[in-house]
Every structure is written in structure tokens, then in C-alpha cells.
MARNU-420985 format. One line per 10 residues: number of its first residue (from 1); their letters; for each residue x, y negated, z negated of C-alpha. Coordinates in nm, 2 decimals, decimal comma. Last residue first. Layout:
REM residues N
NUM) A) X Y Z | ...
REM end
This chain:
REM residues 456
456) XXXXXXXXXX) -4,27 -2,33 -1,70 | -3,87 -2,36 -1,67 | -3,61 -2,27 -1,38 | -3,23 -2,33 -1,47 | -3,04 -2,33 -1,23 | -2,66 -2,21 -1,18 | -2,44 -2,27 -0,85 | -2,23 -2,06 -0,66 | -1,96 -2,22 -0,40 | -1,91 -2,02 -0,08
446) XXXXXXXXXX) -1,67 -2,13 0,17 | -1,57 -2,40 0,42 | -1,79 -2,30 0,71 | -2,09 -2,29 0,43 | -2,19 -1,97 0,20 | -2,39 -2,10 -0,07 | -2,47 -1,87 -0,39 | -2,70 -1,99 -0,63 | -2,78 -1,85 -0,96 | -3,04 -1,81 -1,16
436) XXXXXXXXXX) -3,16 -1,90 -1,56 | -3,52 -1,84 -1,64 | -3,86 -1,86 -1,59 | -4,00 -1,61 -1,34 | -4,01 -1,62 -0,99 | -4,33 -1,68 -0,79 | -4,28 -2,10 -0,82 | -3,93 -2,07 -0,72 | -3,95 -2,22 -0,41 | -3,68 -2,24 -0,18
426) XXXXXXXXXX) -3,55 -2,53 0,04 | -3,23 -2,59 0,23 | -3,04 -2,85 0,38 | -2,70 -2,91 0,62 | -2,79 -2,72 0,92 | -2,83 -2,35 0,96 | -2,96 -2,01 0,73 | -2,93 -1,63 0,70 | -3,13 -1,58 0,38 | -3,14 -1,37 0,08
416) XXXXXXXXXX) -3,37 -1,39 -0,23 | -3,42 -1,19 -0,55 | -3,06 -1,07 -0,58 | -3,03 -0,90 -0,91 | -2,74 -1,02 -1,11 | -2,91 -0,95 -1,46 | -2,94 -1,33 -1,49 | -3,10 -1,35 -1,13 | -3,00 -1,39 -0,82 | -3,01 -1,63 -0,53
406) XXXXXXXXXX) -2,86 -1,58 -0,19 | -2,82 -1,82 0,04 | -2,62 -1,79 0,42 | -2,44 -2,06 0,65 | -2,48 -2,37 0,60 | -2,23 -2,65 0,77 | -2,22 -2,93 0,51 | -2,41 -2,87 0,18 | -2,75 -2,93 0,01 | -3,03 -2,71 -0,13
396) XXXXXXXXXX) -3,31 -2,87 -0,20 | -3,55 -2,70 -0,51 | -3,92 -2,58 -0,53 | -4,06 -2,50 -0,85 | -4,02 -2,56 -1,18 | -3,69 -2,70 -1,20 | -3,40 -2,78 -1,42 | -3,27 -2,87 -1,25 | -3,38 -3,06 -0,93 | -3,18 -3,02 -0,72
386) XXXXXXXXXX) -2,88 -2,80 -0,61 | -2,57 -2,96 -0,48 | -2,34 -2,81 -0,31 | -1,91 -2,94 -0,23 | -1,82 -2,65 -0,03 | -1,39 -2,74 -0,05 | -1,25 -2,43 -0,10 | -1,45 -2,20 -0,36 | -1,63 -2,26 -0,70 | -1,62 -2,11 -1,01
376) XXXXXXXXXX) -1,92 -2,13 -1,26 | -1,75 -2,34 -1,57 | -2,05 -2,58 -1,54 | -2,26 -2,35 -1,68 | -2,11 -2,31 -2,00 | -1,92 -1,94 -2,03 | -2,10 -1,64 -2,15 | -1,98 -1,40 -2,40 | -1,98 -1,05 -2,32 | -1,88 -0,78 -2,60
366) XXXXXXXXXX) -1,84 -0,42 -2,61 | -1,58 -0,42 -2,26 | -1,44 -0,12 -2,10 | -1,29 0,17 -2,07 | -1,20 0,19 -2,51 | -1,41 -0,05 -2,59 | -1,60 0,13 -2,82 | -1,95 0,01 -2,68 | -1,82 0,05 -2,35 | -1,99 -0,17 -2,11
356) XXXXXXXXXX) -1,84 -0,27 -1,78 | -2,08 0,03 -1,63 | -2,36 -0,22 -1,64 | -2,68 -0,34 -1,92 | -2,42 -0,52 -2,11 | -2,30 -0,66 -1,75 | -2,64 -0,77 -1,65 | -2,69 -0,93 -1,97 | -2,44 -1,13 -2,02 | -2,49 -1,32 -1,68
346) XXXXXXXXXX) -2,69 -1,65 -1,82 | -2,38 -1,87 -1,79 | -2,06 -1,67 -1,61 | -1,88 -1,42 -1,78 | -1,62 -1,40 -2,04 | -1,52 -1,06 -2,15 | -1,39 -0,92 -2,46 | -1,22 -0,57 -2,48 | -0,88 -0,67 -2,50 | -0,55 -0,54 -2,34
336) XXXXXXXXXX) -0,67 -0,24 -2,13 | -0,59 0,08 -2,27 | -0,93 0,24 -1,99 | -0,97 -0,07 -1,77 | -1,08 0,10 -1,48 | -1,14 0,47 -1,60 | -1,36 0,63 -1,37 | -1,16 0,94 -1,30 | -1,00 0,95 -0,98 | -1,02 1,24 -0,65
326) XXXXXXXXXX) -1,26 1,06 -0,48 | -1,31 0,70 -0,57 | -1,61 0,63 -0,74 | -1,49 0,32 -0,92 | -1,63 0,00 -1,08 | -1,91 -0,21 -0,90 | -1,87 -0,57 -0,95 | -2,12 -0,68 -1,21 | -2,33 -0,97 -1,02 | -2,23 -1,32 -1,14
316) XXXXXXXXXX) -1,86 -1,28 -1,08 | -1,65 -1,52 -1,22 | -1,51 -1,26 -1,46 | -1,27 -1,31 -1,70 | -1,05 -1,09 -1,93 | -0,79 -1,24 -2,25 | -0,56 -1,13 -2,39 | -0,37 -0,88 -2,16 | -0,13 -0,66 -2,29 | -0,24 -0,32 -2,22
306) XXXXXXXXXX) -0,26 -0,30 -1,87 | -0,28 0,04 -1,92 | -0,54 0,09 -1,64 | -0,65 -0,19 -1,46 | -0,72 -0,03 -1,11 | -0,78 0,30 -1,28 | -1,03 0,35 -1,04 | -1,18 0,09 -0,83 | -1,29 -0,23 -0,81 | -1,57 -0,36 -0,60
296) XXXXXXXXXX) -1,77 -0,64 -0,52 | -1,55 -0,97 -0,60 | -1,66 -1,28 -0,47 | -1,65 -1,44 -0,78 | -1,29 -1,41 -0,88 | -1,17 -1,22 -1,15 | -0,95 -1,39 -1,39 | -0,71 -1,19 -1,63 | -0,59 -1,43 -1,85 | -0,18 -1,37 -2,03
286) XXXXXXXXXX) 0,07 -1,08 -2,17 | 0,07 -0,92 -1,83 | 0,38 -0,65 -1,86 | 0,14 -0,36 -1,88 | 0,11 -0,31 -1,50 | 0,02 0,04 -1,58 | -0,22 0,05 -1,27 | -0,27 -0,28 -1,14 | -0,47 -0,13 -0,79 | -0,48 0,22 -0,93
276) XXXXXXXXXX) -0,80 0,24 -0,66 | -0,81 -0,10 -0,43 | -0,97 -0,38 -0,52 | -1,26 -0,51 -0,32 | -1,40 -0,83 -0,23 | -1,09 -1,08 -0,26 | -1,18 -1,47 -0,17 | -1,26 -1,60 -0,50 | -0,86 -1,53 -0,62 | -0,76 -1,28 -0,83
266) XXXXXXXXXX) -0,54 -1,41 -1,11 | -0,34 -1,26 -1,32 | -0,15 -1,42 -1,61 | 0,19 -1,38 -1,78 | 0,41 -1,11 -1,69 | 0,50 -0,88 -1,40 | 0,78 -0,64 -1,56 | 0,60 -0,33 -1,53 | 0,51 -0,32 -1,12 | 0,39 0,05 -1,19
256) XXXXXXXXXX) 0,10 -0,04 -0,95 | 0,07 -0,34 -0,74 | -0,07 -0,24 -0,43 | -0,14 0,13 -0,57 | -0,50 0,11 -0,34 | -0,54 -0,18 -0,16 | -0,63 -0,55 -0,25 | -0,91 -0,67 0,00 | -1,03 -1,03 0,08 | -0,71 -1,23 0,06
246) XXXXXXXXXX) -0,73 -1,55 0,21 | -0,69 -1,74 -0,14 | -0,32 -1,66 -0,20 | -0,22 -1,37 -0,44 | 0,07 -1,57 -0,64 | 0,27 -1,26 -0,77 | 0,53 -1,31 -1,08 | 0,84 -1,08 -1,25 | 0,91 -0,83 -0,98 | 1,23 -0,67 -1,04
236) XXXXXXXXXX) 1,08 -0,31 -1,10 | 0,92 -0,31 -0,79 | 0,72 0,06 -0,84 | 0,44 -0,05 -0,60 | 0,44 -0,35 -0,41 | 0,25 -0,31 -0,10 | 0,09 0,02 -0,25 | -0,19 0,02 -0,03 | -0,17 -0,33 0,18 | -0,26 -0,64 0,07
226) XXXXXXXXXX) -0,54 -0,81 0,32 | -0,61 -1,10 0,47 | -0,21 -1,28 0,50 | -0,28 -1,57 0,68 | -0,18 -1,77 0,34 | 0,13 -1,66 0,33 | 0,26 -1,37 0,03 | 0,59 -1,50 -0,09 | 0,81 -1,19 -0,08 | 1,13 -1,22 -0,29
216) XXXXXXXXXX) 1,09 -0,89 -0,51 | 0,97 -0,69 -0,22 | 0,64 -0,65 -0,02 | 0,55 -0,37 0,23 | 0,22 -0,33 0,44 | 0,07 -0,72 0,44 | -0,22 -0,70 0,65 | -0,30 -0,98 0,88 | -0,46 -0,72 1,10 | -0,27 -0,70 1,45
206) XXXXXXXXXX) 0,03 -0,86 1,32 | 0,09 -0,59 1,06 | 0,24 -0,77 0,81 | 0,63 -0,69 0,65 | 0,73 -0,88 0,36 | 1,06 -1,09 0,30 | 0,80 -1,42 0,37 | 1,04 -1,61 0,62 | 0,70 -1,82 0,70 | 0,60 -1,45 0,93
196) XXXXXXXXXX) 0,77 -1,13 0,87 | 0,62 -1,03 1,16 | 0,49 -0,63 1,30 | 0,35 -0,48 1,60 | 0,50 -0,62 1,88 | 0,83 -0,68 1,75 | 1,03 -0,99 1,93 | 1,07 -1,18 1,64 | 1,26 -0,88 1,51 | 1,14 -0,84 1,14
186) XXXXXXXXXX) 1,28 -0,94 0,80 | 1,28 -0,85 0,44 | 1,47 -0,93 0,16 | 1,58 -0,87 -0,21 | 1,51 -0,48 -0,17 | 1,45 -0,25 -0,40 | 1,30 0,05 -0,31 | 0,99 0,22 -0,50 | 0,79 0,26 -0,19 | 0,94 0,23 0,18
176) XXXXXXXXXX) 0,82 0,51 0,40 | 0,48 0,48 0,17 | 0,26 0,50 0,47 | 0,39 0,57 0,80 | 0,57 0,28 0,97 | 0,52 0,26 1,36 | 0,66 0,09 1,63 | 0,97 0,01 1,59 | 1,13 -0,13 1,90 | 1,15 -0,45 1,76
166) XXXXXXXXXX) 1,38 -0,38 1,44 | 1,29 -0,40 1,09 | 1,55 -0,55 0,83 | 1,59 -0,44 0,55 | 1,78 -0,72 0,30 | 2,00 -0,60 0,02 | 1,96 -0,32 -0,20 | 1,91 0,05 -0,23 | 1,93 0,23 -0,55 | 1,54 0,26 -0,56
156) XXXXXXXXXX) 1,51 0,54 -0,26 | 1,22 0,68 -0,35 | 1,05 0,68 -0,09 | 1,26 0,65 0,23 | 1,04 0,89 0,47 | 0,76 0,87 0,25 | 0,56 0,85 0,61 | 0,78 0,86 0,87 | 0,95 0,59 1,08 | 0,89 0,61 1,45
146) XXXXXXXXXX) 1,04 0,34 1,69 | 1,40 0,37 1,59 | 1,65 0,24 1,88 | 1,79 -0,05 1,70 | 1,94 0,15 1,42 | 1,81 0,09 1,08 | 2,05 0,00 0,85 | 2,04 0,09 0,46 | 2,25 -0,11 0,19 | 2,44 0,03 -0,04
136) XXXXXXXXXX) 2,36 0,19 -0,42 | 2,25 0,51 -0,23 | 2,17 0,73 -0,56 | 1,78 0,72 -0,52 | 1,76 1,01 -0,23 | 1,42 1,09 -0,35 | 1,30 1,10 0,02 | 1,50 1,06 0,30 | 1,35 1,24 0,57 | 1,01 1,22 0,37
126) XXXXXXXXXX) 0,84 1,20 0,71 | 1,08 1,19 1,04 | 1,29 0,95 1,12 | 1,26 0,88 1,52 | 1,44 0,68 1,78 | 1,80 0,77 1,66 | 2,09 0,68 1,91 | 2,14 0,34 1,72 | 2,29 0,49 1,45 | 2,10 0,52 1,12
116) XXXXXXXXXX) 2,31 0,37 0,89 | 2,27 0,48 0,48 | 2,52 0,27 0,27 | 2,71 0,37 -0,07 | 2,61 0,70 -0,25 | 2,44 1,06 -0,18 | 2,35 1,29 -0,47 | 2,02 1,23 -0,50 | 1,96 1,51 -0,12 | 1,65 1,55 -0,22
106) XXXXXXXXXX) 1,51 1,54 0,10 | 1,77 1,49 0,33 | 1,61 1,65 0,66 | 1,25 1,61 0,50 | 1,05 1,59 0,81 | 1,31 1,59 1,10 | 1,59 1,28 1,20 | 1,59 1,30 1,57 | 1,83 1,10 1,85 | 2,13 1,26 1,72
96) XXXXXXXXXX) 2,44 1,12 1,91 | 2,57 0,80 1,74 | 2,72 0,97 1,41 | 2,55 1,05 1,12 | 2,79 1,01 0,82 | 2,67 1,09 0,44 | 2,80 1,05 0,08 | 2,81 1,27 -0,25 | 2,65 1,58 -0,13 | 2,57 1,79 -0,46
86) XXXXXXXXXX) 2,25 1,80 -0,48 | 2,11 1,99 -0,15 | 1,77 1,99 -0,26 | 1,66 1,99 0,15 | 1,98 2,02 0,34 | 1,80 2,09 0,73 | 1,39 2,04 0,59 | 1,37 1,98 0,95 | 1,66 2,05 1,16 | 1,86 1,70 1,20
76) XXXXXXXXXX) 1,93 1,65 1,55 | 2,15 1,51 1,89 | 2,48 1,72 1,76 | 2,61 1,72 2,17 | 2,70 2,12 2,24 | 3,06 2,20 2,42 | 3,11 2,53 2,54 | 3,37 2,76 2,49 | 3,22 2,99 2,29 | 3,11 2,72 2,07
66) XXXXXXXXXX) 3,25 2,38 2,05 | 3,07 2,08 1,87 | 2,96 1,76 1,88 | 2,90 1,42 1,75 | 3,00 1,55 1,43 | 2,82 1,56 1,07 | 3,07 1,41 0,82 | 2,84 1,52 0,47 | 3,06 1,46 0,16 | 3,14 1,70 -0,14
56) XXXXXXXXXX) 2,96 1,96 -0,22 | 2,73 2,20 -0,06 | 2,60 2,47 -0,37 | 2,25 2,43 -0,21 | 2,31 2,63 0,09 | 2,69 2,72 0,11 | 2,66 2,76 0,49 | 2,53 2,44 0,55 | 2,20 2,29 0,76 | 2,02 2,32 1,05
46) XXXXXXXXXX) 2,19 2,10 1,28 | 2,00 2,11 1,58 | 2,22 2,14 1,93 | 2,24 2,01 2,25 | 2,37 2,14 2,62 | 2,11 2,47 2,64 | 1,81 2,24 2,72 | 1,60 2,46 2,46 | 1,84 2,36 2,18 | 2,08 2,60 2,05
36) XXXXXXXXXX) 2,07 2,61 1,68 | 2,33 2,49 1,48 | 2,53 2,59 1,07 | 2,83 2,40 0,95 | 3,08 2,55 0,79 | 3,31 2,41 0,99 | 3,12 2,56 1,30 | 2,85 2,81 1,26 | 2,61 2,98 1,52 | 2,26 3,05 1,63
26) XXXXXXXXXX) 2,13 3,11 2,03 | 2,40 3,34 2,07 | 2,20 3,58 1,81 | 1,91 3,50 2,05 | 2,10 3,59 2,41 | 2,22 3,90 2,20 | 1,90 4,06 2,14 | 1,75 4,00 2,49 | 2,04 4,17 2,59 | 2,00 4,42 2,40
16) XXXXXXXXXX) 1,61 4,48 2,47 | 1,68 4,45 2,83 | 1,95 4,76 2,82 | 1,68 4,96 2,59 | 1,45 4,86 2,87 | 1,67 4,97 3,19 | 1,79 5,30 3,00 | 1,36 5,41 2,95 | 1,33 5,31 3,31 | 1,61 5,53 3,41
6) XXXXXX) 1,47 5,76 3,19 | 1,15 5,80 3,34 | 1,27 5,80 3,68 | 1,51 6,11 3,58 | 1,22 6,30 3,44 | 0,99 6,24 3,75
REM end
């Protein structure tokens, strides 16, 4: 009974050994490089350098190595492999590693010239490359990627020339590309996902219309529907942006920290919302900020210290809301260039009596002054005519192809709304109460708003 219970006792301790030395094997160093055995047993991970932090020089990372006589293919970067590793000064990744992990060069601002991704790599992980702002070349993305990370080459403001996306790419995580600075942008026709449609230099997601990364030569098309959350963000070469009218959403960031854009802004009648930090610190705008009618929303420090505006407009003749984003502080236009707005006729009110008011100015506006009526804006080609007015009860409402009314009053209350058809429409204002109101006509073509004036 003894003996069997050592005999088992000997044939554990020899397990546990061997067990022991299978996962010592499974780590090793070559060139003072450092690998982990991949679960195939024929390919390796690099996991990073035996001097840690203190690497110098440049990073030649083999095809593949030799350990204990066996021959191991480099196919990929460990996660986090030479995160903060300074000093590298340039960097080779040959045509073997199919995986770039989550922060594999993070940090690594020491690396210069190009960056090619081979065309063995079908995946860049998130922040793979993030902060690595001393490549001055150009960066080439193998034909093979299909994943690129989010963040994964943030940061990276040294690099220049034209990216160019290839087909098999699939999907771009938010922010892979923010802060670079590239003069161009192109797709492969043959991507199914994304265009760089017109010869733009942007890249829209075909799907949506939405453009998800400008640069400093992008000339937004007019199919474009939405600008994407920080589009644009950190270009420091941008100078000018022409938003086209088929833009109904500017995201979040789109245009923040762009400081060199000058002269005026203006959103076009088409936009609804505007994205949190949309403008933020944009403070290069010396001109008009116009904002079009149709415009619901804007949210947090969307115009934040853009402090050298002039003059502000709003075409709007119901107060856009202004932010409740989660996680911001309601400061839209907190150091914003002036604090006098012009509104439409008969409109100061409701934004007095709004969250546009500030009586010191200092996130907001402490005066409103009211533009003539005929200087209410009006979209595509609508062409409506409201009559009589002044009235004192009912009116005729005429345009081609309606759609929808609403009417509000001067503190931008809607008092009326209607789905409607045909090429006419009558209300009667005999129940409402003297004053000025305003008209908005939806057609086919677009929506034009319209002032009356009803009397008693």
C-alpha cells in the first residue's frame, strides 16, 4: 500500500516537471528579442525586447526564428508588445505576421520615415499605433487588412501623403485616423463598404452617406448626409470647409481643434443636429456664424472658444436646443466671439426667454436683435406664397408638391401642425391671437419658412 502510494506520489512530482518545462519551452529569446509559442506549435508572438523600455535603436523584426532547432514563422505582435518603448528610431515588419495587437507600438514616438503594413496583415488592432507622431513618411496599408482598430493610428500627425484604403477592409474603428495629416484620400473602387466618391480625399461609408475621415483636400459632395464624429478633428492645415446643403447631422468633435479655419461659418438649412464639441476651439473664424433654420439641436461645447467670431446668426425661428450630452458641461458658446445675436422677425423673444440667454454673455447671448422679415431664409427651390398679410383670419398657402405645415408663434411655439397633399392649403387664424407667426412649408423641393403678420 506504501509503495503504491509512492509510486503515484513519484508519477505526479514527474508530471508536474514536465508540465513545468513544456511552459518554460513555451517562452524564449532570440537577438534579444523575446516569443511566445503559439497554440499551433509552428508560429510565434513577439512579445516584446529584453531591454524593456531602454530599447534603442531600430526595430528589424524577422520573418522567423530558430529555437531548439526548430524553426517558428514571426506571424504576431503581442498586445501591448513595446508599449512606451521611446527610443526605437525606425521599424520593419516583414511579410509573415498576420496580427498587429491592441497597442503593439503604442508610444513608440520615436519611430521615423514610412510605416508598411505588409500584405500578410489582415488585422491592426486598437491604438496599435497610437501616438507614434515622429513617422514623417508615408504609411501603407497592406492589401490584406480588413480590421483597422479604433485609435489605432491616432495621433500619428507626422504622416503625410495620400492613404489610401484598400477593398478588403472592412472595418474602421473610430478615431483610427484622427490628428493625421494627410493631403489625400482614396478608396479601392471595389470596397464594399467604403468610396471616396467625386475624387473627394475623404472616406464615406457607402451604406449611410456618412463621411468618417476628412483631410486637408477633402471637398465634401453633395450625397454626403451626415459628417462623421471627429471627421476633421485636429487638421492643422485646414484653412476653409464648404458644408454642402445635404447635410442633416454634424457629429461630435467633427471639426474640433481645426485652429487655422478662418473667415465665416456657415451651416447650411439642411443640418438638424450638431454634434457635442462640434467647433470646439476652432478660434481661427474671424467672420458670420450663420445657423440654418432647420437646426434642432446643438450640443455641448459645440462653439466653445471660438473666440473670434463677429458676428452670430440664427435662421432658426424656434431656439435650437443646446446640450445635455452626458458626460459635458452645457457650455455651447462659452468664450465665444460676440454675444449679439440676429434672429429672425418677431423671434426675439423666444430666445430671451431660452437657454441662448446669458445676461453676461459669457455662454451665451444678452442681446437679440431681429432681422426684417423678408430676411427669413429659405431652402432649395420651394417658391411659397402666403396670402393675405397681413391677415385676420384665414390665409392660402401655396407651393408645388406639399408636404407638411407647421406654424408657430413669436416665442417659437408650434400652434399648428399638419401632414398635408396637393399644391394649396388653408388655415384660419381667427382662434389665434394677434401677432407675428411663422410658416414653415415642407414641399418635395424643401422647406421655406414664411412670416405673417395676423391683426384684429
Amino acid at each position: 500500500m506504501k509503495n503504491s502510494l509512492f509510486l503515484k506520489r513519484a508519477c505526479l512530482a514527474v508530471l508536474f516537471v514536465l508540465f513545468a518545462c513544456a511552459a518554460m519551452a513555451q517562452t524564449f529569446t532570440v537577438d534579444d528579442l523575446n516569443y511566445s509559442v503559439n497554440a499551433d506549435g509552428v508560429s510565434v508572438t513577439l512579445t516584446g525586447h529584453v531591454d524593456g523600455y531602454n530599447a534603442t535603436g531600430p526595430l528589424n523584426i524577422p520573418a522567423s526564428v530558430n529555437y531548439g532547432s526548430n524553426d517558428y514563422a514571426v506571424t504576431n505582435i503581442g498586445n501591448s508588445a513595446f508599449l512606451y518603448y521611446f527610443y526605437l528610431t525606425s521599424l520593419s515588419i516583414p511579410n509573415s505576421v498576420v496580427t498587429i495587437e491592441d497597442g503593439a507600438f503604442a508610444y513608440c514616438s520615436g519611430f521615423t520615415g514610412d510605416l508598411i503594413i505588409p500584405n500578410s496583415v489582415t488585422t491592426i488592432g486598437a491604438s496599435a499605433f497610437f501616438t507614434c507622431y515622429s513617422f514623417d513618411g508615408d504609411l501603407v496599408i497592406g492589401n490584406s487588412v480588413t480590421t483597422i482598430g479604433e485609435y489605432a493610428f491616432d495621433d500619428c500627425n507626422g504622416m503625410h501623403g495620400v492613404l489610401n484604403i484598400p477593398s478588403n477592409v472592412t472595418t474602421i474603428g473610430i478615431d483610427a485616423f484622427r490628428y493625421c495629416a494627410f493631403s489625400g484620400i482614396t478608396v479601392d473602387p471595389e470596397s464594399p463598404v467604403f468610396d471616396s466618391r467625386d475624387n473627394c480625399n475623404a472616406i464615406i461609408k457607402t451604406s449611410t452617406n456618412e463621411l468618417v475621415l476628412g483631410c486637408v483636400n477633402t471637398v465634401i459632395p453633395n450625397s454626403v448626409t451626415a459628417i462623421g464624429e471627429n471627421a476633421f478633428c485636429g487638421l492643422d492645415g485646414l484653412t476653409s470647409i464648404n458644408i454642402p446643403n445635404s447635410i442633416t447631422s454634424i457629429g461630435a468633435g467633427a471639426f474640433s481643434f481645426c485652429f487655422h479655419l478662418t473667415g465665416d461659418l456657415t451651416i447650411p438649412n439642411s443640418v438638424e443636429t450638431i454634434g457635442a464639441g462640434a467647433f470646439f476651439q476652432c478660434e481661427g473664424f474671424d467672420g458670420t456664424l450663420t445657423i440654418g433654420e432647420s437646426v434642432k439641436f446643438i450640443g455641448d461645447y459645440a462653439f466653445r472658444q471660438c473666440s473670434h467670431f463677429t458676428k452670430a446668426v440664427s435662421l432658426a425661428t424656434v431656439p435650437p436646443e443646446l446640450g445635455n450630452d452626458p458626460g459635458w458641461n452645457c457650455v455651447v458658446f462659452e468664450e465665444f466671439g460676440c454675444q449679439t445675436l440676429t434672429v429672425p422677425f418677431g423671434c426675439a423673444a423666444a430666445y430671451q426667454n431660452s437657454a441662448w440667454y446669458d445676461p453676461l454673455g459669457l455662454n451665451g447671448f444678452y442681446e437679440f436683435i431681429e432681422a426684417e422679415p423678408q430676411a427669413v431664409s429659405e431652402v432649395g427651390n420651394v417658391a411659397a406664397t402666403v396670402y393675405p398679410n397681413p391677415t385676420k383670419g384665414a390665409v392660402r398657402i401655396e407651393a408645388e408638391n406639399i408636404r407638411n405645415i407647421s406654424v408657430y408663434n413669436s416665442l417659437g411655439q408650434k400652434v399648428f401642425e399638419t401632414a398635408a397633399s396637393g399644391n394649396a392649403f388653408e388655415y384660419d387664424f381667427s382662434n389665434q391671437e394677434a401677432g407675428v407667426y411663422f410658416i414653415k412649408v415642407e414641399t418635395e423641393k424643401g422647406l421655406e419658412t414664411k412670416s405673417l403678420v395676423v391683426s384684429r
